[in-house]
N, CA, C and O atoms as a GROMACS GRO file, in nm:
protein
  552
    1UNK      N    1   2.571   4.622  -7.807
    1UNK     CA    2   2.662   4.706  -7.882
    1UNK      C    3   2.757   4.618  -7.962
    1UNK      O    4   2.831   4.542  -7.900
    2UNK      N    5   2.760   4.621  -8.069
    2UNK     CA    6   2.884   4.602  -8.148
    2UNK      C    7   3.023   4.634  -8.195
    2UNK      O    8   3.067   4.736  -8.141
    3UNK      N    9   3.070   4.602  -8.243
    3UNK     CA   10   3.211   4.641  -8.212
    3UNK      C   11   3.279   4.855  -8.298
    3UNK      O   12   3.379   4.925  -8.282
    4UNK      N   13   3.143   4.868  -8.384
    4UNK     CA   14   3.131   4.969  -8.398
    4UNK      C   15   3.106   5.089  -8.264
    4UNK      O   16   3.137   5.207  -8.276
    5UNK      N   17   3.055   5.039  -8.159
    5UNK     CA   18   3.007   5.089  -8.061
    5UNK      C   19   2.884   5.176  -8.049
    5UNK      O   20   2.864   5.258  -7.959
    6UNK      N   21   2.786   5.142  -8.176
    6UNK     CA   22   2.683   5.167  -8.166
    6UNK      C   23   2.558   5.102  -8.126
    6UNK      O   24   2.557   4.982  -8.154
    7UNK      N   25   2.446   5.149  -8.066
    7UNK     CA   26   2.372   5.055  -8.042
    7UNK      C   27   2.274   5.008  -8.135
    7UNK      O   28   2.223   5.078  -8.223
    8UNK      N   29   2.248   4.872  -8.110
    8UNK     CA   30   2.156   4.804  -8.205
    8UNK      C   31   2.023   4.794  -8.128
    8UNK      O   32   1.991   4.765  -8.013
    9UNK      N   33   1.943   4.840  -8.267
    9UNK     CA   34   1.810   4.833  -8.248
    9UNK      C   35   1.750   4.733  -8.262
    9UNK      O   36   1.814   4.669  -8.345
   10UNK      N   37   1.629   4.654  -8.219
   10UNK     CA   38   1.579   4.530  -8.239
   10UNK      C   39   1.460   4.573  -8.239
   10UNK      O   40   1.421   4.639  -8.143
   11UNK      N   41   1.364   4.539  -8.363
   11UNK     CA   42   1.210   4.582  -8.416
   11UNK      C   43   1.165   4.516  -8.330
   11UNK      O   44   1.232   4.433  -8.269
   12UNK      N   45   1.022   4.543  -8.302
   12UNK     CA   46   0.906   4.451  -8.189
   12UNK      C   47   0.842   4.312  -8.295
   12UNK      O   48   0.746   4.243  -8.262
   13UNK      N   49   0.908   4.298  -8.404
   13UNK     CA   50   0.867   4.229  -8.506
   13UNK      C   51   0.953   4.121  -8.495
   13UNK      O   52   0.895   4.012  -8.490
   14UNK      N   53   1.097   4.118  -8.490
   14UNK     CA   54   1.193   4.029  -8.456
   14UNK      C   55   1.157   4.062  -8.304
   14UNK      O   56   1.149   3.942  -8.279
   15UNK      N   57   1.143   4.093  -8.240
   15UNK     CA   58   1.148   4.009  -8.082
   15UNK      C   59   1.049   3.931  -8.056
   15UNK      O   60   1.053   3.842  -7.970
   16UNK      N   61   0.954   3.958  -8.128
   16UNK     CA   62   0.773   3.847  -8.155
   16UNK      C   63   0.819   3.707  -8.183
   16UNK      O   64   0.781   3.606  -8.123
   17UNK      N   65   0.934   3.716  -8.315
   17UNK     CA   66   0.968   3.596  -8.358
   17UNK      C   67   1.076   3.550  -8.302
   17UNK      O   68   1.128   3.451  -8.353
   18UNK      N   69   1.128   3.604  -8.197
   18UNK     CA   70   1.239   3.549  -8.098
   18UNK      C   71   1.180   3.450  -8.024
   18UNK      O   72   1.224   3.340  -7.989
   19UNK      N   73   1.038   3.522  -7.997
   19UNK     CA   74   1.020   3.440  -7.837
   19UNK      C   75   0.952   3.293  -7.888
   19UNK      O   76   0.890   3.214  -7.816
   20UNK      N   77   0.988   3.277  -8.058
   20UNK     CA   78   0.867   3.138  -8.156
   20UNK      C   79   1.060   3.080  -8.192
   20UNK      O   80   1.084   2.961  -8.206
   21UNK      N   81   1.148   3.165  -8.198
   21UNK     CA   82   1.286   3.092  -8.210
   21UNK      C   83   1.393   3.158  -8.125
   21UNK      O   84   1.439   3.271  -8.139
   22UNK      N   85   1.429   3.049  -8.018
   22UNK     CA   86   1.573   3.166  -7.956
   22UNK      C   87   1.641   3.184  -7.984
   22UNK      O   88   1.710   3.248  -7.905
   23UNK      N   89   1.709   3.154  -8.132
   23UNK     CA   90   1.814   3.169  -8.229
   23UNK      C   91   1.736   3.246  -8.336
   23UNK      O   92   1.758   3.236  -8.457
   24UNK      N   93   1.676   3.298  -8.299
   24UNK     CA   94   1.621   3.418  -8.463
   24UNK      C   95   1.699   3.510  -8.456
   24UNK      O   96   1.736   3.548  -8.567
   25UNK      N   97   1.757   3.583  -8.340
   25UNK     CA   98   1.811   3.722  -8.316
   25UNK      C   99   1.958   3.688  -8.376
   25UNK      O  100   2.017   3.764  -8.453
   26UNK      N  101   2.013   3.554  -8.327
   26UNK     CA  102   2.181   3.551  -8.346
   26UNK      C  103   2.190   3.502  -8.481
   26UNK      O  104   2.276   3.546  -8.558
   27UNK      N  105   2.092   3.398  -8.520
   27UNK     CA  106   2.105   3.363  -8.652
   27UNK      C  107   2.066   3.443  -8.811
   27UNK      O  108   2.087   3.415  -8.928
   28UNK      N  109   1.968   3.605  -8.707
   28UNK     CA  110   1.972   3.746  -8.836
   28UNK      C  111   2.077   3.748  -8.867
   28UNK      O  112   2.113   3.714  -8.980
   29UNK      N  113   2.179   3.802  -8.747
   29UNK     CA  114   2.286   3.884  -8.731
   29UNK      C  115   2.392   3.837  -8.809
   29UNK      O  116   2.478   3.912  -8.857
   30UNK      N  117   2.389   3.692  -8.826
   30UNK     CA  118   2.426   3.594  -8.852
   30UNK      C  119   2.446   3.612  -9.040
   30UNK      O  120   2.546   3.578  -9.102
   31UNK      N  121   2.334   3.668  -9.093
   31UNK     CA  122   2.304   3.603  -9.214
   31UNK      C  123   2.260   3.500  -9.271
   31UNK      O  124   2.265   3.472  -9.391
   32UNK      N  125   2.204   3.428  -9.166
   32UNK     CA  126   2.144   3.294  -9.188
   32UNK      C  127   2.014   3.319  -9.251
   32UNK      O  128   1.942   3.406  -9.200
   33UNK      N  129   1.969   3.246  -9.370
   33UNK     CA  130   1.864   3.246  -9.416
   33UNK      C  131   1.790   3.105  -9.434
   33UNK      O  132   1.831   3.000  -9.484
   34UNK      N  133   1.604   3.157  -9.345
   34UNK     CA  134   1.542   3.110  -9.283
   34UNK      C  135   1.516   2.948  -9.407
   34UNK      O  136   1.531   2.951  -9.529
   35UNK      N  137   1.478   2.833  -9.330
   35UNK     CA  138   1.423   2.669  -9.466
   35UNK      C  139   1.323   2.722  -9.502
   35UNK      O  140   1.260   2.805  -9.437
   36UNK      N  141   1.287   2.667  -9.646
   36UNK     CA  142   1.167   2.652  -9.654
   36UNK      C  143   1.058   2.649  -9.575
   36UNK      O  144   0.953   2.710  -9.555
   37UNK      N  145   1.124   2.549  -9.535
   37UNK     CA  146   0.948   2.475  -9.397
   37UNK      C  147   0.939   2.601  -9.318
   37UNK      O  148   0.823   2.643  -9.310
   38UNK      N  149   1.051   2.691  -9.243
   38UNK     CA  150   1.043   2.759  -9.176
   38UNK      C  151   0.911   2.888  -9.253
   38UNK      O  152   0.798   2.920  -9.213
   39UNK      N  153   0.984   2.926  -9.360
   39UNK     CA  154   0.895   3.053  -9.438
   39UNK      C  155   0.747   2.986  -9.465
   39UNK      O  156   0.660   3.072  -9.449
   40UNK      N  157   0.711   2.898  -9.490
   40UNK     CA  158   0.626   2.810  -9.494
   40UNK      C  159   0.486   2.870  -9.386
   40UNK      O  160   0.380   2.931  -9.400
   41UNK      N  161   0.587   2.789  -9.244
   41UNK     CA  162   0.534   2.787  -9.126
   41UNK      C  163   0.525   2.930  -9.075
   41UNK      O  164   0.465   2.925  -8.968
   42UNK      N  165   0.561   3.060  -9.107
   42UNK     CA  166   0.533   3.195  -9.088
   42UNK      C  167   0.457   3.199  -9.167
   42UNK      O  168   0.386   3.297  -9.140
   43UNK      N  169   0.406   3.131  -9.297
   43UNK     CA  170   0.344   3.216  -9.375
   43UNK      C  171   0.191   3.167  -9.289
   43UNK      O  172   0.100   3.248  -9.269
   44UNK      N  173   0.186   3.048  -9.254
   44UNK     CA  174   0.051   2.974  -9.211
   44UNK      C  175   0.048   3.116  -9.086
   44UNK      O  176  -0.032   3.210  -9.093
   45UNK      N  177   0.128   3.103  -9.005
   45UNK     CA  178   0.107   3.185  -8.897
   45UNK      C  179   0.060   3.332  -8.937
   45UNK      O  180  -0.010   3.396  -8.858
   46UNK      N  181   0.088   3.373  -9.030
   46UNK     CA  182   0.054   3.490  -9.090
   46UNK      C  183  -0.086   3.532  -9.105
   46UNK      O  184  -0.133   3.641  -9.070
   47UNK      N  185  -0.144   3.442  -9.157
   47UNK     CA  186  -0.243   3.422  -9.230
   47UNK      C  187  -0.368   3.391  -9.159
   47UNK      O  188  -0.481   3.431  -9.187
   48UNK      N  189  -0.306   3.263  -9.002
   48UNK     CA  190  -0.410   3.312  -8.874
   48UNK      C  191  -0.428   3.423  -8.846
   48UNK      O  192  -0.539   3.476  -8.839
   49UNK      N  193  -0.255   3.510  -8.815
   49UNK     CA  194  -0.291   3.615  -8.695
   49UNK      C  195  -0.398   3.714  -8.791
   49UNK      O  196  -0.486   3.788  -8.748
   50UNK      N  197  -0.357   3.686  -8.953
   50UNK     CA  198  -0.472   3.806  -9.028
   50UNK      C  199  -0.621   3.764  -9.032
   50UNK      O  200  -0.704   3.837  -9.088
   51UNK      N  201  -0.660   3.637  -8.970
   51UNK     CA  202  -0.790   3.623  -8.941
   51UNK      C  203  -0.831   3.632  -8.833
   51UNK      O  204  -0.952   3.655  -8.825
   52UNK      N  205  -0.769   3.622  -8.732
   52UNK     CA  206  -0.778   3.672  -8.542
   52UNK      C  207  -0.811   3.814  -8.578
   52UNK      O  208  -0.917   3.862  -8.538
   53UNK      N  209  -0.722   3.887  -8.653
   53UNK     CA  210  -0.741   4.028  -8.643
   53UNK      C  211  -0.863   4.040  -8.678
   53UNK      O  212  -0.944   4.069  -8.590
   54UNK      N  213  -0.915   4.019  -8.832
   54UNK     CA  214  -1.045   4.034  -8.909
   54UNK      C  215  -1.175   4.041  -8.806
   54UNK      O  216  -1.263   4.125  -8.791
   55UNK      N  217  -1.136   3.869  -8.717
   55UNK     CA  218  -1.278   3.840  -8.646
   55UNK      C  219  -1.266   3.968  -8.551
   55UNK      O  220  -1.374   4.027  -8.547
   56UNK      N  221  -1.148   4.041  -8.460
   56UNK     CA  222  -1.136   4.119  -8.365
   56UNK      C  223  -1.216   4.240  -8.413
   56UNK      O  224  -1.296   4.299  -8.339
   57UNK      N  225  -1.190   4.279  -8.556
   57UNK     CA  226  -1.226   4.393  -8.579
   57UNK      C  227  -1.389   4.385  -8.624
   57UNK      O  228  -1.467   4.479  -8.613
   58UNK      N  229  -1.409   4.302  -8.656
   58UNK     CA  230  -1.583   4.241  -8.657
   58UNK      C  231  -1.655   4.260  -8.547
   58UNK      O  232  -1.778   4.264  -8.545
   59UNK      N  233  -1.574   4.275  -8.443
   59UNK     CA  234  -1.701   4.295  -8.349
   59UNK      C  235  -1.741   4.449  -8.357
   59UNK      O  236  -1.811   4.491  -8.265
   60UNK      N  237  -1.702   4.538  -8.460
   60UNK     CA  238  -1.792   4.654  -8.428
   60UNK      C  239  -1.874   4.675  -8.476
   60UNK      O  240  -1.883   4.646  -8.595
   61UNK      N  241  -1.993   4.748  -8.399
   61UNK     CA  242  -2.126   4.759  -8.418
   61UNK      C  243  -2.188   4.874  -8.328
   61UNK      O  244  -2.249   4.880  -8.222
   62UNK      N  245  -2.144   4.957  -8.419
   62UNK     CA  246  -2.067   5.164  -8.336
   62UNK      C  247  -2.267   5.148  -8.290
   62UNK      O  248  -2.318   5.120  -8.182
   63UNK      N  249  -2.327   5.178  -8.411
   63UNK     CA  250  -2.488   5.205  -8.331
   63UNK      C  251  -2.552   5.146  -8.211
   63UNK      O  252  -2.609   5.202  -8.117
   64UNK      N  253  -2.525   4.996  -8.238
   64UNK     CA  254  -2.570   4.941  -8.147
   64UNK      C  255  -2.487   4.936  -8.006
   64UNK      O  256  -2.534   4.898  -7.899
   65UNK      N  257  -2.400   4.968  -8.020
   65UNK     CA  258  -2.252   4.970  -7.903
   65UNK      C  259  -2.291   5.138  -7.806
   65UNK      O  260  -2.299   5.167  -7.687
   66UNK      N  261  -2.305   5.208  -7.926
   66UNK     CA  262  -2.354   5.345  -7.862
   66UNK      C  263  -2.494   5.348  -7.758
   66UNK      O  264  -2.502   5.391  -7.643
   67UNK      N  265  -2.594   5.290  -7.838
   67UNK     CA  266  -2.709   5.283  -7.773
   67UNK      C  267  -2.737   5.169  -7.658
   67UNK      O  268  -2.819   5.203  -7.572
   68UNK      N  269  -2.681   5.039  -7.644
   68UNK     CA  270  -2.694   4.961  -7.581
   68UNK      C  271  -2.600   4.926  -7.496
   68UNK      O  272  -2.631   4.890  -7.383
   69UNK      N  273  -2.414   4.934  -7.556
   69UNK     CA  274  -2.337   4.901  -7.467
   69UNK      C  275  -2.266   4.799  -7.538
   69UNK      O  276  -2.334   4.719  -7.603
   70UNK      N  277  -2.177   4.791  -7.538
   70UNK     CA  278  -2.091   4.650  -7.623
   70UNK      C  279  -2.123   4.552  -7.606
   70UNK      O  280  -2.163   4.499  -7.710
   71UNK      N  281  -2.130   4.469  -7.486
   71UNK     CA  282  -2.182   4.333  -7.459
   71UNK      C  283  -2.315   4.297  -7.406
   71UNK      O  284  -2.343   4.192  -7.348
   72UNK      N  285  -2.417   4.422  -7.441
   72UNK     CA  286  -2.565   4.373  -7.418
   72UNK      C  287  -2.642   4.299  -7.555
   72UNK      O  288  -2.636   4.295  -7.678
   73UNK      N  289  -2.687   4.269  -7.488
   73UNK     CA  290  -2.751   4.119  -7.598
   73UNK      C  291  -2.832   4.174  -7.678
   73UNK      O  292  -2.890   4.101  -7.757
   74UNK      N  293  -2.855   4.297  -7.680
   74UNK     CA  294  -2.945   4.394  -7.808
   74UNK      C  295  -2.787   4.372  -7.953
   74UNK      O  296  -2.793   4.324  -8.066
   75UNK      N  297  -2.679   4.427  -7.884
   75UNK     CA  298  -2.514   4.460  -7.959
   75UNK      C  299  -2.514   4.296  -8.010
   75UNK      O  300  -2.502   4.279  -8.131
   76UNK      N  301  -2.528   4.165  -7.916
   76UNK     CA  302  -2.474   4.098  -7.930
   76UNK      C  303  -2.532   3.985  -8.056
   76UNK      O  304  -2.478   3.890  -8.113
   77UNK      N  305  -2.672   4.050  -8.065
   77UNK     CA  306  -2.789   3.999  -8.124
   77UNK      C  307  -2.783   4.025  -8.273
   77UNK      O  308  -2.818   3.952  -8.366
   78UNK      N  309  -2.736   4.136  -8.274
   78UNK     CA  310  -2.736   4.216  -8.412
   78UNK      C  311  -2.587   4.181  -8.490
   78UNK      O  312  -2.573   4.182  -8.612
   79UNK      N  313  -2.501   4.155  -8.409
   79UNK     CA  314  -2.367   4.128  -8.427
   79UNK      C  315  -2.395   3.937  -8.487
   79UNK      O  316  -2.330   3.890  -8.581
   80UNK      N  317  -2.433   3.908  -8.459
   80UNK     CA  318  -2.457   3.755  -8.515
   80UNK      C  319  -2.539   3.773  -8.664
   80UNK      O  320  -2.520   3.718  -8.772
   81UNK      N  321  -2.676   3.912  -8.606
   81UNK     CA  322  -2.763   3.894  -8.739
   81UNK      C  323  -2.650   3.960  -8.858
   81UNK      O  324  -2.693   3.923  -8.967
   82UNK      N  325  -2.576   4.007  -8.870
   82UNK     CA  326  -2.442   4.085  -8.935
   82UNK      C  327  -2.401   3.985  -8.999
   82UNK      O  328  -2.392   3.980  -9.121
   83UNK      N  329  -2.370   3.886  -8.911
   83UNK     CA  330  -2.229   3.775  -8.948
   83UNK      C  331  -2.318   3.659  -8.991
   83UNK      O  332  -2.264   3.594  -9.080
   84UNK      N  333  -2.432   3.616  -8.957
   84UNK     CA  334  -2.453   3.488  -9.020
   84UNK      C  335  -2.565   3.566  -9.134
   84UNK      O  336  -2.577   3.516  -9.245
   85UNK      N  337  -2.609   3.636  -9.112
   85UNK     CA  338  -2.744   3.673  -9.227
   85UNK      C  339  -2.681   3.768  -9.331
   85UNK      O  340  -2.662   3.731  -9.447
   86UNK      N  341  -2.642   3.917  -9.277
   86UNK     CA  342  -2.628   4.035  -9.389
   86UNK      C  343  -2.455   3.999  -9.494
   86UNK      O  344  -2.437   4.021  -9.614
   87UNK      N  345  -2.373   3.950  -9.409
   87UNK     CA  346  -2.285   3.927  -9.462
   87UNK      C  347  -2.229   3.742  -9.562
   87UNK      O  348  -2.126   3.683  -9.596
   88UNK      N  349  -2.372   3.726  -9.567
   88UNK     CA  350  -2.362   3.561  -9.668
   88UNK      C  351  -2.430   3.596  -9.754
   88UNK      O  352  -2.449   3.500  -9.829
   89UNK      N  353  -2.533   3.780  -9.825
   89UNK     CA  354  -2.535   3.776  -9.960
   89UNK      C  355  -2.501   3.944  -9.942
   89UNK      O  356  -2.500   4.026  -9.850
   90UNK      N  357  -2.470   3.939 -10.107
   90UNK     CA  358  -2.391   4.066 -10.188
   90UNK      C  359  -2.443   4.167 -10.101
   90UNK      O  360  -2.372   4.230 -10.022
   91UNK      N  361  -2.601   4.188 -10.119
   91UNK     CA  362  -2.645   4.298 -10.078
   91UNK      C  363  -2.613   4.328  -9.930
   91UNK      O  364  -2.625   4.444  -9.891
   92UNK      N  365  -2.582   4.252  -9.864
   92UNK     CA  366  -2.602   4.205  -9.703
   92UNK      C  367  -2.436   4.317  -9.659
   92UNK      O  368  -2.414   4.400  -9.571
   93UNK      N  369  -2.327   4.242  -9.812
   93UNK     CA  370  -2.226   4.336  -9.780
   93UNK      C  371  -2.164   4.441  -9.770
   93UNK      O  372  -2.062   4.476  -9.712
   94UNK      N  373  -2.283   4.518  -9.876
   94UNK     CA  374  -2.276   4.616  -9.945
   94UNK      C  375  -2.313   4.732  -9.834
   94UNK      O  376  -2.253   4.836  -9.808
   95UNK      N  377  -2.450   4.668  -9.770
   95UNK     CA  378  -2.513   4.732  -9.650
   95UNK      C  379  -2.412   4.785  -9.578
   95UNK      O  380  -2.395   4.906  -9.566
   96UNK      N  381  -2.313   4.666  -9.509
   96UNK     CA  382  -2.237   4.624  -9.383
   96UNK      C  383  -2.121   4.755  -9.433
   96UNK      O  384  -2.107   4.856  -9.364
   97UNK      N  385  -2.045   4.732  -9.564
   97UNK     CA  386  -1.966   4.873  -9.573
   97UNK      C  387  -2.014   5.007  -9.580
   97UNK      O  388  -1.939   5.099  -9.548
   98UNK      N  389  -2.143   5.029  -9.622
   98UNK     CA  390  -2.215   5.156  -9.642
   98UNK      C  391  -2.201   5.194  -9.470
   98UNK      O  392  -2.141   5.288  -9.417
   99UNK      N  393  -2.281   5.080  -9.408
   99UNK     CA  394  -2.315   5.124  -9.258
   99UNK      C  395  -2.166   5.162  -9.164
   99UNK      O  396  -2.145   5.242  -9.073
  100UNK      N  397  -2.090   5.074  -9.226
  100UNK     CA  398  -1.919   5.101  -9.126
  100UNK      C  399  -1.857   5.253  -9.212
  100UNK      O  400  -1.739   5.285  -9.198
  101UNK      N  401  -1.927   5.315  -9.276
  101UNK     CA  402  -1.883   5.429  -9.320
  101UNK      C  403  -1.999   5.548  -9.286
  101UNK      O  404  -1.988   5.667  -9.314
  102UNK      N  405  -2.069   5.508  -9.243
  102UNK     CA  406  -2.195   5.621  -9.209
  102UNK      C  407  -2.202   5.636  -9.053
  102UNK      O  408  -2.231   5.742  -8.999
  103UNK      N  409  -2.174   5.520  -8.985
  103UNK     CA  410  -2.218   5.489  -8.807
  103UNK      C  411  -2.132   5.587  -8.751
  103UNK      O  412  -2.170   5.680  -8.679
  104UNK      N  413  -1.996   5.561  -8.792
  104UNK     CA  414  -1.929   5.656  -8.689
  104UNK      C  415  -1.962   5.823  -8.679
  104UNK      O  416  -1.982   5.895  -8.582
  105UNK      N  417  -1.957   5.851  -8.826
  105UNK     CA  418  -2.023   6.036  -8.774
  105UNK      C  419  -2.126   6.011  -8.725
  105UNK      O  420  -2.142   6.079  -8.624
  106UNK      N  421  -2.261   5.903  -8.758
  106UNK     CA  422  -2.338   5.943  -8.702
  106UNK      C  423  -2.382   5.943  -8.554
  106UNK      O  424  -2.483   5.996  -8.509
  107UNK      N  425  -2.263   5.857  -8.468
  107UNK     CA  426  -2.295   5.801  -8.344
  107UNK      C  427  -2.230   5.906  -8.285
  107UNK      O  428  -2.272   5.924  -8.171
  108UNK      N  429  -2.122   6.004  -8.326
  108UNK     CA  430  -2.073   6.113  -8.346
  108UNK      C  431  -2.169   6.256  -8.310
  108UNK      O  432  -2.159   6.348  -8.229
  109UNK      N  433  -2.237   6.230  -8.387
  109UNK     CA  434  -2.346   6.353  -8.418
  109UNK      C  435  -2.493   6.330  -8.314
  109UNK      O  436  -2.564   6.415  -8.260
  110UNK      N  437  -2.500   6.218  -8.313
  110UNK     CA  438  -2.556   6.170  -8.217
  110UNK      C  439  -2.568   6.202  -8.027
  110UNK      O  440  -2.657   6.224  -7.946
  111UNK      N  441  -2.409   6.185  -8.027
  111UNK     CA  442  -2.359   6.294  -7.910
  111UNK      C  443  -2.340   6.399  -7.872
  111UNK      O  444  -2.310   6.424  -7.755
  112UNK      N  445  -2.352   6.489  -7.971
  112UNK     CA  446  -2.409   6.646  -7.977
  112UNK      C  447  -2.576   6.646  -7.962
  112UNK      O  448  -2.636   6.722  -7.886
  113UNK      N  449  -2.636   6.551  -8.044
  113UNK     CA  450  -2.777   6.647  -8.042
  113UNK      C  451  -2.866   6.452  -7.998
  113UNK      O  452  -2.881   6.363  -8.082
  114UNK      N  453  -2.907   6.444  -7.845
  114UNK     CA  454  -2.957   6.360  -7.805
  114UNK      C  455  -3.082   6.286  -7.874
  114UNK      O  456  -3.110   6.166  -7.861
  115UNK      N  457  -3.149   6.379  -7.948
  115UNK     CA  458  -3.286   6.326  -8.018
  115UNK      C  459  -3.213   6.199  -8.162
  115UNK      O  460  -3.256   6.090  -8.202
  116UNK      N  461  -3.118   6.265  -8.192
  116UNK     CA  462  -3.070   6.163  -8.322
  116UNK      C  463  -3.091   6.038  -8.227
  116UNK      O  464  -3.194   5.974  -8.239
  117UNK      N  465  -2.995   6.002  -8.130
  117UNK     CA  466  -2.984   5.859  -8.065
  117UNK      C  467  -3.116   5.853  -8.036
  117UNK      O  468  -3.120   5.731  -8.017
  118UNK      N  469  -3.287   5.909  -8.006
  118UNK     CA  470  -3.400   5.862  -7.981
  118UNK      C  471  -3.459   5.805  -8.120
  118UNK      O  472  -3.547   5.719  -8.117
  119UNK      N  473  -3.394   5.866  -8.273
  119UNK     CA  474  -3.453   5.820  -8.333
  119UNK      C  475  -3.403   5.687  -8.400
  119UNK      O  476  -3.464   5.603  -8.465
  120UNK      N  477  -3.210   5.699  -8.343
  120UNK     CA  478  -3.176   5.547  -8.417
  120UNK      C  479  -3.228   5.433  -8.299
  120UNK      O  480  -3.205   5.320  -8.343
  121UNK      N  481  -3.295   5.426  -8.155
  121UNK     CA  482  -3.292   5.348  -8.092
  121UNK      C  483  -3.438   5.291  -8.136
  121UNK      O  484  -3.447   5.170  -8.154
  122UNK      N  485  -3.563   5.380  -8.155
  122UNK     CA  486  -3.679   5.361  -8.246
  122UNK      C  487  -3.636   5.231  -8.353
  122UNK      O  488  -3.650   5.108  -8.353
  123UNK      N  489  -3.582   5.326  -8.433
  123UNK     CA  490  -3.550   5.202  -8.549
  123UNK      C  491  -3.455   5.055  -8.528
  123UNK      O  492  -3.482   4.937  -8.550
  124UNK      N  493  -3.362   5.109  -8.487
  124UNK     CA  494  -3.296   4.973  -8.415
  124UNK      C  495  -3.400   4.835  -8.356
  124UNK      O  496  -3.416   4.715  -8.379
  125UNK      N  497  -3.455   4.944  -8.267
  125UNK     CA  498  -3.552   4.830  -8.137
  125UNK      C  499  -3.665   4.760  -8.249
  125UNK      O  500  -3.720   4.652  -8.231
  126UNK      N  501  -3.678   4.822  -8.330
  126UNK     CA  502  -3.788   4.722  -8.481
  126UNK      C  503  -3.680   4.634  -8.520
  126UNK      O  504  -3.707   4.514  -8.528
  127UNK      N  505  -3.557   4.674  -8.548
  127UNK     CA  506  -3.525   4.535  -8.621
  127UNK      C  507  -3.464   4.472  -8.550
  127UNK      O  508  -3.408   4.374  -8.600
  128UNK      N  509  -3.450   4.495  -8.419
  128UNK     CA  510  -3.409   4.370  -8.312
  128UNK      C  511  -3.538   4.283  -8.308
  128UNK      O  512  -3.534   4.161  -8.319
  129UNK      N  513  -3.650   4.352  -8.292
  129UNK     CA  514  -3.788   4.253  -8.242
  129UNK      C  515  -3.827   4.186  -8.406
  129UNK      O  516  -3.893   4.084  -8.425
  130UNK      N  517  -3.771   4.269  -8.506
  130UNK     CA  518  -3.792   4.155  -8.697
  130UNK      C  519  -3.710   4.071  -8.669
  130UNK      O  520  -3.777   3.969  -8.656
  131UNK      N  521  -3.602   4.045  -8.650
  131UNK     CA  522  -3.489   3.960  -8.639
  131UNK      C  523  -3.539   3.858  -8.495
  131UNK      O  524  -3.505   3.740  -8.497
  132UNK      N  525  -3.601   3.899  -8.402
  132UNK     CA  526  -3.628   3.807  -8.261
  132UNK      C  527  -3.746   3.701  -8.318
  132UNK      O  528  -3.761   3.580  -8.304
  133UNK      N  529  -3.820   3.800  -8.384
  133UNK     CA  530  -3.933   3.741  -8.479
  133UNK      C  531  -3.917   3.616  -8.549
  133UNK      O  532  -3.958   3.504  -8.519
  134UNK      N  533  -3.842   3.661  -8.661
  134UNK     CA  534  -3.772   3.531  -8.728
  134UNK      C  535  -3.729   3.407  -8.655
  134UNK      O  536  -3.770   3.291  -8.665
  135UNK      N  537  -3.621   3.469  -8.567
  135UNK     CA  538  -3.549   3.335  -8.512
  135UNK      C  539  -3.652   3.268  -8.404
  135UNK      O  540  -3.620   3.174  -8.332
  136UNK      N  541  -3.789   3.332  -8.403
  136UNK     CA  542  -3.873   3.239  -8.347
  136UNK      C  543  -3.927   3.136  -8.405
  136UNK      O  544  -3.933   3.023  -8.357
  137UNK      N  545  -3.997   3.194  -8.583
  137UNK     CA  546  -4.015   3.118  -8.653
  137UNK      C  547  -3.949   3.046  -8.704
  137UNK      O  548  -4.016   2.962  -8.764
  138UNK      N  549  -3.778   3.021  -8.718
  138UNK     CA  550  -3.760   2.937  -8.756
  138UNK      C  551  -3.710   2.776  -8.665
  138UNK      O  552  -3.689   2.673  -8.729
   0.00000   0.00000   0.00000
C-alpha cells in the first residue's frame, strides 16, 4: 500500500522480471529507466522465449495424436516427417497450414461418427509405411 492507501497491483509480467532483477519492482516505482545493455538483453530473451513457444506449439499433430496417442512413435514419426521434410519446401508449408486448419473439425467430427477415424487411420498407416520406406532407402 502506498501512501494513498490503495493497493498496488503487480502484473505476472513484472514479477517474471523480478525474479531475473530484485530491484525491477523498486527501481519501476522508482522511475528508473532500464541501460541499454539491459533492453538489449530482454530483447535476446524475448526472442528465445518466442522460439521455445513456436517449437512447443509444433508438436501438434491433432490426426495423428487422435488416432495413435501423443507420444507413440506412429505421432512421433510423422512429427519429424513435418519438421525436417514438409516444412523445408513451399509446398510442404502450405500443406502444414491447410492441414492445422482442417484436423481439428475433423478429429472433431471424427468423434461423433467412428468410421471417419477408420478411414483417416487407412490413410495415415500408408504414409507412415511411404515415409518408413524412404528412410530405409536412404
Amino acid at each position: 500500500m502506498g501512501n494513498s492507501g490503495k493497493k498496488k497491483w503487480v502484473s505476472a509480467s513484472d514479477v517474471g522480471r523480478a525474479s531475473y532483477c530484485p530491484h525491477y519492482l523498486e527501481l519501476k516505482e522508482k522511475g528508473t529507466k532500464p541501460s541499454l545493455q539491459s533492453l538489449e538483453t530482454r530483447a535476446r530473451g524475448e526472442t528465445s522465449h518466442e522460439a521455445l513457444n513456436r517449437q512447443a506449439e509444433d508438436q501438434r499433430c491433432f490426426v495423428a495424436t487422435h488416432l495413435y496417442g501423443i507420444n507413440h512413435p506412429n505421432t512421433c514419426l510423422l512429427r519429424v516427417y513435418r519438421d525436417q521434410q514438409l516444412a523445408s519446401h513451399f509446398r510442404g508449408r502450405v500443406f502444414i497450414r491447410i492441414y492445422y486448419a482442417l484436423s481439428p473439425p475433423l478429429v472433431i467430427a471424427s468423434r461423433k461418427f467412428p468410421m471417419i477415424s477408420r478411414v483417416m487411420r487407412y490413410f495415415v498407416d500408408r504414409q507412415i509405411c511411404r515415409i518408413q520406406e524412404r528412410r530405409e532407402d536412404d
